[in-house]
C-alpha angles and dihedrals in degrees: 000000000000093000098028101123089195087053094043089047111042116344089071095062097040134094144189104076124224124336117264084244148010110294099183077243120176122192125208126172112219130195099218135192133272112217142089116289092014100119078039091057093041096046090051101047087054092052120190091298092107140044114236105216104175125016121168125166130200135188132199096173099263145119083275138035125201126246125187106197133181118196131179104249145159123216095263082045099049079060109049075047093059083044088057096051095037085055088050094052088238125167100228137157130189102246100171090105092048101122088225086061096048104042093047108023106021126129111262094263089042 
């Protein structure tokens, strides 16, 4: 996990461990904006069509912070989601298959 960016960066300060069951969940890390209204502008471009599962933020006092995020979503759905972050210009990455996320935050038959 020495050289895992998703470990260094957000598994280490969260707690909680893995969900009792499956939740369908996908991860993403985001580099997200730093400026007023930006989380404004992100929560309301996702709506109230998907369940965020996981949402951590972390900021380093840059132009950027950083944002893991876990959403319950199908496969059609993982898409139109990618729609929605490629609309906004967002820096993301699928994270859902990172062994760090797997091995500490996973769903129980992650």
């Amino acid at each position: 996990m020495t050289g895992n960016e998703l470990a260094k960066d957000h598994i280490r300060y969260m707690v909680g461990g893995h969900a009792p069951y499956d939740v369908k969940e996908r991860v993403y890390s985001l580099q997200f904006p730093e400026r007023p209204g930006a989380l404004l502008k992100f929560l309301m471009a996702l709506g109230s069509q998907w369940n965020i599962s996981l949402f951590h933020y972390r900021n380093h006092g840059a132009a950027f912070g950083k944002v893991l995020i876990g959403l319950q979503l199908g496969d059609a759905e993982s898409v139109h989601f990618e729609q929605c972050l490629n609309a906004l210009q967002l820096v993301y990455r699928r994270e859902t298959d990172n062994p760090a996320y797997r091995l500490f935050a996973g769903g129980a038959s992650a």
